[in-house]
C-alpha positions in Angstrom: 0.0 0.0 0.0 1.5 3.2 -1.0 1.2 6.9 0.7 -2.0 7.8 -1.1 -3.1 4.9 -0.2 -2.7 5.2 3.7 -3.8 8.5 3.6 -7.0 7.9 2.1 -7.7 4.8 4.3 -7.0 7.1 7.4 -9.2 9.3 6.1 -12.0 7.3 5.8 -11.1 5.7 9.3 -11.8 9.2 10.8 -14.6 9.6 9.0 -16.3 6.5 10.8 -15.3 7.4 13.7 -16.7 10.7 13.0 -19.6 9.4 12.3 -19.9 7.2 15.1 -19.0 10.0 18.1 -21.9 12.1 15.9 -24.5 9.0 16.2 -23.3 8.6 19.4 -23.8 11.9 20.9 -27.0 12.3 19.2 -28.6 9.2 20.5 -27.3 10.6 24.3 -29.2 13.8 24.1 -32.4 12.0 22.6 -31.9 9.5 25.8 -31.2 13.2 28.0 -34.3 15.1 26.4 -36.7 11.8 26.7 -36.0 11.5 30.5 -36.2 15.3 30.9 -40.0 15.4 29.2 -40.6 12.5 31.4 -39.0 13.3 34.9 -40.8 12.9 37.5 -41.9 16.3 39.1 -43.8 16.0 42.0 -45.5 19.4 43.4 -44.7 20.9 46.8 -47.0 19.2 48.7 -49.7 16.7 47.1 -52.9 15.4 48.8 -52.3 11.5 49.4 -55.2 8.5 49.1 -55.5 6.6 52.3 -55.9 2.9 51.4 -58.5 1.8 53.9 -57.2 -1.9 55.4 -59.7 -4.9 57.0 -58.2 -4.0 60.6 -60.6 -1.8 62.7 -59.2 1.8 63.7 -60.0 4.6 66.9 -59.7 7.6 67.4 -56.9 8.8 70.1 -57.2 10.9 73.1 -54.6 12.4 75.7 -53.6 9.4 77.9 -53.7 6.6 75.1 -50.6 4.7 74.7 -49.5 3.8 71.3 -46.5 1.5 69.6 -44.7 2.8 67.0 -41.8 1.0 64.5 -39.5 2.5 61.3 -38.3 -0.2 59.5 -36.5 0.5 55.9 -37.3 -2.6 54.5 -34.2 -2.0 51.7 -36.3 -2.6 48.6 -36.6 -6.4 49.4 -33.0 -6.1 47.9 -30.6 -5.9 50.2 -31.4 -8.7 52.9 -28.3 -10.6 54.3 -27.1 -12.5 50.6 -26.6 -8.7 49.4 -24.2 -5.9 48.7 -25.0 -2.6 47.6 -23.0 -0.8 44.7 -23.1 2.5 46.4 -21.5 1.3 49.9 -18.6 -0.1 47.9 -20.3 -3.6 47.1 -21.3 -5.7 43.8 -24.4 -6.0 43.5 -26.8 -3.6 41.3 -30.1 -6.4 42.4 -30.5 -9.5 44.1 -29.3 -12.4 42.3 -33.4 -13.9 41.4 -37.1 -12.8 42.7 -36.8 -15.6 44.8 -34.3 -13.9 46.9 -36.8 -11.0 47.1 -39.5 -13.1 48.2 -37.7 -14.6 50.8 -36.5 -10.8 51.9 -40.1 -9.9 52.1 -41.3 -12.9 53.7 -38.8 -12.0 56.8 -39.9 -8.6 56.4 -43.1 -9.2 57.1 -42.5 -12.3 59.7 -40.8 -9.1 61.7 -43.6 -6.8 61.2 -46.7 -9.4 62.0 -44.3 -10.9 64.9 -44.3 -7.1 66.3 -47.7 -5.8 66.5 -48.2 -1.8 66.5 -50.9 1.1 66.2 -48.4 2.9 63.1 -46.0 1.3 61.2 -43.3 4.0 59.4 -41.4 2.1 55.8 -38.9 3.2 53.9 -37.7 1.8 50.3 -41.3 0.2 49.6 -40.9 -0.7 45.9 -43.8 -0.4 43.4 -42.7 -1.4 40.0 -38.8 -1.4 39.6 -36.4 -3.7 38.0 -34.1 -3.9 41.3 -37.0 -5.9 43.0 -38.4 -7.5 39.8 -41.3 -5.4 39.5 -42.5 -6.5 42.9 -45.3 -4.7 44.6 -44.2 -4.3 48.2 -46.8 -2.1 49.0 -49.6 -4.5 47.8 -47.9 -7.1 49.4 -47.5 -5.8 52.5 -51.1 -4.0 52.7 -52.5 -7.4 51.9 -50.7 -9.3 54.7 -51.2 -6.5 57.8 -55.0 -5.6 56.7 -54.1 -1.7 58.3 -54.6 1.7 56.4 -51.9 2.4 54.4 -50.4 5.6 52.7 -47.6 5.5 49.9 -45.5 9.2 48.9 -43.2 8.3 46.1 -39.6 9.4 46.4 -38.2 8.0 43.2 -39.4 7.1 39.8 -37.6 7.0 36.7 -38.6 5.1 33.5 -34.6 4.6 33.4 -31.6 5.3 35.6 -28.1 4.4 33.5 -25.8 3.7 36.2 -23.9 1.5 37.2 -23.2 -1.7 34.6 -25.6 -3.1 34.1 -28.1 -0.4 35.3 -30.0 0.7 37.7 -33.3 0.6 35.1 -36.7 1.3 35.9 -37.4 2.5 39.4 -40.9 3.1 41.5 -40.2 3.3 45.2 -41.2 5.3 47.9 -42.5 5.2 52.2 -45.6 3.3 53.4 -47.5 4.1 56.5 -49.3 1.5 57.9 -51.8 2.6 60.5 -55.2 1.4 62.8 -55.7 5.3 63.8 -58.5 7.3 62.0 -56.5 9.8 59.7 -58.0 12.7 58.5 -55.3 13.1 55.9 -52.4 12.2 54.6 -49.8 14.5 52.6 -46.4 14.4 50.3 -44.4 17.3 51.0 -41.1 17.6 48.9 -37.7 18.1 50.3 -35.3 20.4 48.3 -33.2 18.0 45.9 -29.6 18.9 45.9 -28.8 17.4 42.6 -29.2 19.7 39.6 -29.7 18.6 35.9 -29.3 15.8 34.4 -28.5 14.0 37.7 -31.6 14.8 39.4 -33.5 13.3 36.9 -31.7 9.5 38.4 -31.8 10.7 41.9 -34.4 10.3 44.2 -36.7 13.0 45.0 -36.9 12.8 48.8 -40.6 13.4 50.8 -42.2 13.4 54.1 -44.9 11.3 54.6 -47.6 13.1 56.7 -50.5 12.0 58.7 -52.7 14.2 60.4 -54.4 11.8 63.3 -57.4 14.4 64.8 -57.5 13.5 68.9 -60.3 14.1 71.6 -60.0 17.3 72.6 -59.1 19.5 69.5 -55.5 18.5 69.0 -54.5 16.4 66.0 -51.5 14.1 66.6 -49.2 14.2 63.2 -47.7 11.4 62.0 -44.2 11.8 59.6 -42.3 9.3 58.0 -39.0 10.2 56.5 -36.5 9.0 54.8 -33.6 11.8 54.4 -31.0 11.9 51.8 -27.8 9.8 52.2 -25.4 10.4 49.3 -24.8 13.8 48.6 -21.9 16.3 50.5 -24.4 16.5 53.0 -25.4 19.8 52.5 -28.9 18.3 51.2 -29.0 15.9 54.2 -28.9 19.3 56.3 -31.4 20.9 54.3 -33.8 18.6 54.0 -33.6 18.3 57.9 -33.9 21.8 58.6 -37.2 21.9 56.7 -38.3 18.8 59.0 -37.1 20.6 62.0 -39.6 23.9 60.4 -42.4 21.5 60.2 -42.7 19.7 63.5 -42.0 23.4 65.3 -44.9 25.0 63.6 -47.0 21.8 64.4 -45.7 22.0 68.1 -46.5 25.7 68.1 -50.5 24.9 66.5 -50.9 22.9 69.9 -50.4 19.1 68.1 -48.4 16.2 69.0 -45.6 15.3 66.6 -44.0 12.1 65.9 -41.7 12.1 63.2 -39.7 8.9 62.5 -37.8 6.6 59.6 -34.1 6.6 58.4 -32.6 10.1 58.9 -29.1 8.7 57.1 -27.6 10.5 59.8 -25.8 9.1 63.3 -28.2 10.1 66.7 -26.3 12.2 68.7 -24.3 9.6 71.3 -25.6 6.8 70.3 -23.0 5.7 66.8 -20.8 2.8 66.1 -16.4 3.6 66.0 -15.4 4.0 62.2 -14.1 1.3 60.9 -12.5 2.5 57.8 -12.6 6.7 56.8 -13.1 5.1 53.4 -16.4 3.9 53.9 -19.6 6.0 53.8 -19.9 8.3 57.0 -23.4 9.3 57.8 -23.3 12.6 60.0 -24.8 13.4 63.0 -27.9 14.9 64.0 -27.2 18.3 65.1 -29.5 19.0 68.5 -28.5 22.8 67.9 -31.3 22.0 65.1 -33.8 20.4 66.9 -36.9 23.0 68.3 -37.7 23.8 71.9 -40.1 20.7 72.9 -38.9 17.5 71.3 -36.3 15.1 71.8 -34.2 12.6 70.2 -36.0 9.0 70.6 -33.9 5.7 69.8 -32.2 2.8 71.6 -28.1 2.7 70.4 -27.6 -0.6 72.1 -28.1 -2.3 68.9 -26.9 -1.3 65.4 -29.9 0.1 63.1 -27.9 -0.1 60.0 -25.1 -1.8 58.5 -22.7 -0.7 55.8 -23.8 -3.0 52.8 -20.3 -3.4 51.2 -20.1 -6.7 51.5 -23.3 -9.9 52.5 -23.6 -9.8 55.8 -21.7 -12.6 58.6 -21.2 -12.5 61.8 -17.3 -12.7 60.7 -14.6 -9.9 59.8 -15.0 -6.0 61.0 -18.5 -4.4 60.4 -19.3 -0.8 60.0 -22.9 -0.6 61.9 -24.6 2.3 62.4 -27.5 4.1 64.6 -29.2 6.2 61.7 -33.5 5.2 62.2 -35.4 6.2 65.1 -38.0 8.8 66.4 -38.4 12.5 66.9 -41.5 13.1 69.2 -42.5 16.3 71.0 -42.7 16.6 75.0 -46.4 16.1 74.8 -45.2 12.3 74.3 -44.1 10.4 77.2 -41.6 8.0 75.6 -41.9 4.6 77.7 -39.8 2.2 75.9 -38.1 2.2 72.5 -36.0 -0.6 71.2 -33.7 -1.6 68.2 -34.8 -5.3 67.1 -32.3 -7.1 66.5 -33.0 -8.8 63.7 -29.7 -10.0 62.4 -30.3 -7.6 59.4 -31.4 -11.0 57.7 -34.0 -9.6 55.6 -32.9 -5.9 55.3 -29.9 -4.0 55.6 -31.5 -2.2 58.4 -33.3 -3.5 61.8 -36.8 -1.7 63.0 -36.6 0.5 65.9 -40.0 0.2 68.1 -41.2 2.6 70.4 -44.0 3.0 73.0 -45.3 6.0 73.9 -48.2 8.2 76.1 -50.1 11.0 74.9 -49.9 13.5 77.4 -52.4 16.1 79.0 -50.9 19.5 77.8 -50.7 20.3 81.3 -48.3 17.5 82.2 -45.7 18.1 79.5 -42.5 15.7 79.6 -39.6 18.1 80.3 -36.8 17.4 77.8 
């Protein structure tokens, strides 16, 4: 092959390729302008149905004792066969729908073998690849026959991370409750990813119950489930505006219980880091919390695990106290425990907590 020869064969190479980084980059922002004309956008705060259940409900009234439990149930993903890509494991999804049916079956062994009035749960999946288009709140509804609300906190038709993806995603928090609700509510927390991320990310909620009481007061019920891996300036946000709410709910004359995973250590009550590698969750800063309420969980037994690796009883674990309770000082708390459930069937265990609803005259000091 002589010169003229090479050079047009180059030529034509780079033409291809060309051609191909063209093709390429066209089919990318097709792929970027589909998801952005289909992202989900939820409003500020959106009016939720309340799925009526076969279990009979009451009304509450200052002196009624009620249980309480937060469980993130991890998707029926991440039970104690699985890793999690983002805490430096493998895995993307469990290995077969088998393994997420036997996830939920132990979650739901845990939540039928510890009865409660409300039941706050994080990572419920609707319709997502991850869980093989499980519905885990029809499945759990079905098997606890209580009133259930579900907010959404992320839905994509298509998340393109890691290999192989993420896909299809429909997940969100359930509550589960035998109390007569007047109402339930999503209210969006700020995002702190911008475009095109955020359109991949979740978009985290409060789950909001309003609970009217004897007397005038409405007890408000909030499940949460903050953000976990951003710089943490949106885990501080989104916290602040959940600090904003309860005090103004405090301030109406209510009784506030706000509880789930807050992805963020309870003030005295974490694990020693393992590695400074690993994923660090914060702490709850009580500079933030309102006059009134308090802190509400049991550290004697981890909440949370780092998901980097299945689980064994074997080898160094990073285990951390991120789920529990606020509640205001119109709540007597009279037990709360972790349950320590080996974190067979979820990456996390479910804190429980029993508590009094007070006289407003008889205020637990904080």
């Amino acid at each position: 092959m002589n010169m003229e020869d090479r050079f047009r064969l180059v030529k034509k190479i780079i033409k291809w390729v060309l051609i191909a980084v063209l093709i390429i980059a066209i089919v990318f922002m097709a792929f970027l302008g589909i998801m952005t004309l289909f992202e989900y956008n939820p409003k500020d705060a959106e009016t939720l149905e309340i799925m009526a259940g076969d279990a009979e409900t009451r009304m509450v009234a200052p002196g009624d004792e009620l249980t309480v439990m937060t469980f993130n149930i991890g998707y029926g993903g991440l039970g104690e066969t699985q890793d999690f890509f983002m805490d430096g494991g493998d895995m993307v999804q469990p290995e077969s729908v088998e393994d997420v049916e036997r996830n939920m079956e132990g979650v739901t062994d845990i939540i039928s073998g510890n009865p409660a009035d409300v039941y706050f749960v994080q990572e419920v999946d609707r319709d997502s690849k991850r869980s093989f288009e499980t519905d885990e709140l029809l499945l759990l509804y079905d098997e606890m026959k209580m009133d259930a609300a579900f907010a959404t906190n992320y839905k994509s038709a298509f998340v393109p991370y890691p290999v192989p993806p993420i896909g299809k995603v429909h997940s969100g928090l359930a509550t589960f409750s035998t109390l007569e609700a007047e109402r339930a509510q999503r209210i969006s927390l700020p995002v702190p990813f911008s475009w095109p991320v955020r359109m991949f990310n979740l978009k985290r909620c409060l789950l909001t119950e309003r609970v009217p009481m004897e007397g005038g007061a409405d007890l408000v019920l909030i499940n949460l489930h903050l953000e976990a891996y951003d710089d943490g300036d949106g885990r501080e946000e989104q916290t602040r505006m959940l600090m904003e709410l309860i005090r103004k709910e405090y301030q109406d004359g209510n009784y506030v219980i706000a509880g789930g995973d807050f992805n963020q250590e309870f003030p005295g009550a974490g694990y020693p880091v393992v590695d400074e590698d690993w994923w660090q969750p914060g702490v709850l800063d009580e500079g933030l919390l309102p006059e009134g309420f308090r802190y509400v969980t049991d550290g004697s037994t981890p909440t949370c695990r780092l998901g980097n690796e299945p689980y064994t009883d074997e080898g160094e674990k990073q285990y951390y106290v991120i789920d529990g309770f606020i509640v205001s000082s119109n709540i007597q708390v009279l037990e709360v425990e972790t349950l320590d459930e080996g974190f067979r069937s979820s990456d996390h265990n479910p804190v429980r907590m029993t508590v009094q609803l007070m006289e407003q005259d008889e205020e637990e000091g904080n």
